[in-house]
C-alpha positions as semicolon CSV with decimal commas, in nm:
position;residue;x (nm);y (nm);z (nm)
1;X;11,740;10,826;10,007
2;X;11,389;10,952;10,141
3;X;11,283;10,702;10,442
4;X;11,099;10,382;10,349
5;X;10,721;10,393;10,298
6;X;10,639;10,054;10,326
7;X;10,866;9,744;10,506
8;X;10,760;9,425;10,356
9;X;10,866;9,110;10,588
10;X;10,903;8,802;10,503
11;X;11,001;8,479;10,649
12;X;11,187;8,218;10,483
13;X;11,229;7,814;10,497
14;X;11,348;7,571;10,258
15;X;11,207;7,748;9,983
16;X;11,103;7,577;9,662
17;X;11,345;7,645;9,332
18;X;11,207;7,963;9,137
19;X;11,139;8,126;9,467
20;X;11,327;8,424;9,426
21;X;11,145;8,527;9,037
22;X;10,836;8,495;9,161
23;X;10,932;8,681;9,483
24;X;11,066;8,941;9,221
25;X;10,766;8,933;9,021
26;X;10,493;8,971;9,292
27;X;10,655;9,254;9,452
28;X;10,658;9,462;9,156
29;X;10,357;9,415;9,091
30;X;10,246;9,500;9,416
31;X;10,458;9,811;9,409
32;X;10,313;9,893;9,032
33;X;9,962;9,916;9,200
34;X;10,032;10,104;9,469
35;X;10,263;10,339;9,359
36;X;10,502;10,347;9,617
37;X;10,843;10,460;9,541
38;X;11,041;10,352;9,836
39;X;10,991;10,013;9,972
40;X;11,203;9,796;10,182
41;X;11,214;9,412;10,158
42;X;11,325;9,240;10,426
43;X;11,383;8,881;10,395
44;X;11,454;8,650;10,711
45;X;11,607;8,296;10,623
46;X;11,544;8,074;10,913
47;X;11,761;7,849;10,918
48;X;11,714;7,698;10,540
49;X;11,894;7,366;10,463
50;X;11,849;7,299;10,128
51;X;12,022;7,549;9,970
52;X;11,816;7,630;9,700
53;X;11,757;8,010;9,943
54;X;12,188;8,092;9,879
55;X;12,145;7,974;9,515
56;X;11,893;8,275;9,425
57;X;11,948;8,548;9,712
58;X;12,129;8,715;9,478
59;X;11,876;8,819;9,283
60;X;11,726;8,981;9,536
61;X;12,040;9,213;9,630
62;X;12,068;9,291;9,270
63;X;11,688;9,376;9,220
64;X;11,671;9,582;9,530
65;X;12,027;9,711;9,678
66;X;11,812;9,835;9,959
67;X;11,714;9,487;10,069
68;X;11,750;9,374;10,413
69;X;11,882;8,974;10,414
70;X;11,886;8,862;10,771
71;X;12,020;8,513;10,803
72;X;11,894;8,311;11,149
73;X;12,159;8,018;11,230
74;X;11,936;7,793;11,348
75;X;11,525;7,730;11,238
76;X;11,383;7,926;11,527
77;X;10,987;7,969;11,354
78;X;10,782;8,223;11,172
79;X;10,707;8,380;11,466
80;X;11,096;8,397;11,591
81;X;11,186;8,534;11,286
82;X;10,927;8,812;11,226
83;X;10,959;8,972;11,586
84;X;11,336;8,957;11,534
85;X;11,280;9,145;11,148
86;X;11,023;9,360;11,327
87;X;11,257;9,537;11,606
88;X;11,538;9,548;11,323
89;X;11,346;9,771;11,061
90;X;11,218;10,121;11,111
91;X;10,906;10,242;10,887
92;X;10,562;10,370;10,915
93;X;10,371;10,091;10,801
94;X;10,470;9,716;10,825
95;X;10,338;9,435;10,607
96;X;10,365;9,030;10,667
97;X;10,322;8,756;10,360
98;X;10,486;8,453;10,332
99;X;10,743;8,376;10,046
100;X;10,556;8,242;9,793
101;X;10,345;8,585;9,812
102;X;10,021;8,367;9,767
103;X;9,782;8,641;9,821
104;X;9,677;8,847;9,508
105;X;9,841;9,192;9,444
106;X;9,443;9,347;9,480
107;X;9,435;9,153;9,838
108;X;9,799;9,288;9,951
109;X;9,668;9,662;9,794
110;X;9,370;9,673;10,025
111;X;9,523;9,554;10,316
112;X;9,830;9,875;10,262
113;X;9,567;10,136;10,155
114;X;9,342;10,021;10,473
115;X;9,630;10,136;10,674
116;X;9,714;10,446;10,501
117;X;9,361;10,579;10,627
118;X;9,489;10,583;10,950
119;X;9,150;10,368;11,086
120;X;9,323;10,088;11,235
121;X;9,623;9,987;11,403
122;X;9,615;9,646;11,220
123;X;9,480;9,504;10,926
124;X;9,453;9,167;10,948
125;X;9,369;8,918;10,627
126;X;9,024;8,765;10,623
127;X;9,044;8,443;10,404
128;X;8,646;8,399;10,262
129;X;8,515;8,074;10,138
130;X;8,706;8,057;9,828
131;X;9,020;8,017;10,000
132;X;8,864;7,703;10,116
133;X;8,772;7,581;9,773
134;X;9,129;7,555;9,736
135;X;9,293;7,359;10,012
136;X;9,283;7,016;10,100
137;X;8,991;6,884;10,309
138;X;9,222;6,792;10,592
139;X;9,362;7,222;10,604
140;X;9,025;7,330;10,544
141;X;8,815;7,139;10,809
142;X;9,140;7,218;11,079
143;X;9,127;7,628;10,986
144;X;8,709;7,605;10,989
145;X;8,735;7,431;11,357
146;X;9,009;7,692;11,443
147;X;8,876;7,946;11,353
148;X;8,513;7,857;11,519
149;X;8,709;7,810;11,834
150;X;8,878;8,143;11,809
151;X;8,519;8,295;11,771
152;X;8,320;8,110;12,027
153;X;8,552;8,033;12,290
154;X;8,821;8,358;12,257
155;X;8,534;8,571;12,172
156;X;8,774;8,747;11,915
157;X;8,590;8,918;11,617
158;X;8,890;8,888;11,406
159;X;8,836;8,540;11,375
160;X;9,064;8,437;11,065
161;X;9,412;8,524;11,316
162;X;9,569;8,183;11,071
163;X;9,572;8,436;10,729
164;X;9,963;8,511;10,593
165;X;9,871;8,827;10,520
166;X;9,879;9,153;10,802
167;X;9,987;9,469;10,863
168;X;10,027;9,728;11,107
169;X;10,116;10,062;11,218
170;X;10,367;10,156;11,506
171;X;10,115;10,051;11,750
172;X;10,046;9,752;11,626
173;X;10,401;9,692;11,589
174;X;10,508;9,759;11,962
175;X;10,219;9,489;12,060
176;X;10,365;9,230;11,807
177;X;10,693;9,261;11,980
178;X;10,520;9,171;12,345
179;X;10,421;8,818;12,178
180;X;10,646;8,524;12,272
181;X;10,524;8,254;12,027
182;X;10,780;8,100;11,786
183;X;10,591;7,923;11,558
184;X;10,284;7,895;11,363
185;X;10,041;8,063;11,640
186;X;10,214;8,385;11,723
187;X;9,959;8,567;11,481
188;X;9,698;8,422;11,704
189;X;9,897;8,546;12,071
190;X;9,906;8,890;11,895
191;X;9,553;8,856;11,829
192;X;9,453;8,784;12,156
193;X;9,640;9,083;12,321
194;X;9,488;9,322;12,032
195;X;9,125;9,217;12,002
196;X;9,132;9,302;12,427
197;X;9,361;9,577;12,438
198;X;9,091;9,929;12,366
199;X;9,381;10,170;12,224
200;X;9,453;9,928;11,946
201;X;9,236;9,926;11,611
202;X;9,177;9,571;11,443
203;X;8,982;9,569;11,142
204;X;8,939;9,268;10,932
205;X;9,077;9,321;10,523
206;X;8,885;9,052;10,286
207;X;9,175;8,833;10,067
208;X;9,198;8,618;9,810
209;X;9,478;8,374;9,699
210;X;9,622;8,442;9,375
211;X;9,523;8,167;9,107
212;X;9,759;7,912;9,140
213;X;9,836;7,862;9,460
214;X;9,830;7,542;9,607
215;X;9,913;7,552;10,011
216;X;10,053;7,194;10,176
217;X;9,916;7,067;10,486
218;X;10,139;7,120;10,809
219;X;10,283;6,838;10,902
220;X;10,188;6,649;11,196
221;X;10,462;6,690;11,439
222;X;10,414;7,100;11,454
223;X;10,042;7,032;11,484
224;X;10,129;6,865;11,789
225;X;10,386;7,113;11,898
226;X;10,131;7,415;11,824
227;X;9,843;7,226;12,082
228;X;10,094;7,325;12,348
229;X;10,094;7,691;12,249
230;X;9,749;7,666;12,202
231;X;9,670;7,575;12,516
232;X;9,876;7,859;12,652
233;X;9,740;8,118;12,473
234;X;9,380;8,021;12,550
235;X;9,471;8,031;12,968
236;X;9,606;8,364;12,901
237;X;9,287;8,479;12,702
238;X;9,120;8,350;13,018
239;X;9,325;8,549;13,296
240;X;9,214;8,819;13,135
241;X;8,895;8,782;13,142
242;X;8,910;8,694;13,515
243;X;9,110;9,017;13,552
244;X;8,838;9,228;13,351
């Protein structure tokens, strides 16, 4: 088989029942519009509970025999489990989404062709205001303050570092594999060390969710947890500029 194209990673916790036809559904679709002919999925359970992922996995294996299924034995976070996908798969281009694939097929399109023009090392999803017609006032006001933070205080143009949806080239790849954050916030470590690191490209793809979509707020306790990274990442964004 000619090598893959595209690898498409993504994580997996406790997911809802149906999971695995939608999965199925998006990523034809996806695959449909871009014409690509040799994809590889790569799915990364971390450390599911409730079953419902070994009840449908097979439907992935069935659908596409060239599947990766990586089981974690313990829930070690998105970030854990995408640098751990990330150093196991070899391709030219990487993409990240999350399960559900909640961003449309057009937004997941234009992110892929964005790399293919070889004009950036990373394209990173840029959620615009109708995203935030369509999450809760609690998510929304936390991702606006984020993000202002991000903007004003990192000084990072790539301000949206929350969005599901990325992907990179072999550069960008190596630098995602330098990150050490386990959970929600290692989008915003890798972030950091692009936006003020000169040999890697960052450009900014707009997205949109597909219609639909309704996203949960994060529970309270990995709020709390994610203040600590937080708080790391933003010293190290400051060392550097002391260093500069």
């Amino acid at each position: 088989m000619p090598p893959f194209q595209l690898a498409i990673l993504v994580p997996v916790y406790n997911p809802p029942v149906g999971w695995c036809s939608n999965l199925l559904q998006q990523l034809q679709s996806f695959i449909q519009q871009t014409g690509l002919q040799h994809v590889q999925l790569v799915l990364i359970n971390d450390g599911s509970v409730n079953h419902v992922y070994e009840n449908e996995v097979d439907g992935i294996a069935k659908a596409h025999p060239t599947a990766l299924l990586m089981n974690l034995a313990n829930n070690s976070g998105k970030g854990f489990a995408l640098r751990t996908a990330t150093a196991a798969v070899e391709a030219p281009l990487y993409l990240f989404t999350d399960v559900d694939f909640p961003y449309s097929t057009k937004s997941m399109t234009d992110l892929y062709l964005q790399l293919t023009q070889n004009t950036c090392d990373i394209a990173a999803g840029y959620r615009n205001s109708d995203y935030y017609n369509r999450v809760s006032g609690f998510r929304k006001q936390l991702s606006i303050a984020l993000r202002y933070i991000i903007r004003k205080r990192l000084k990072l143009f790539a301000d949206d570092t929350q969005c599901g949806l990325k992907g990179f080239n072999e550069k960008g790849k190596q630098l995602f594999l330098q990150t050490t954050t386990n959970r929600y916030l290692y989008d915003l470590e890798w972030m950091v060390k692009a936006c003020n690191n000169s040999s890697v490209r960052v450009q900014p793809v707009p997205v949109q969710l597909r219609d639909g979509i309704v996203l949960r707020n994060l529970p309270l306790r990995i709020l709390f947890q994610e203040a600590g990274n937080f708080l790391r990442i933003f010293l190290f964004k400051k060392s550097i500029i002391r260093t500069a």
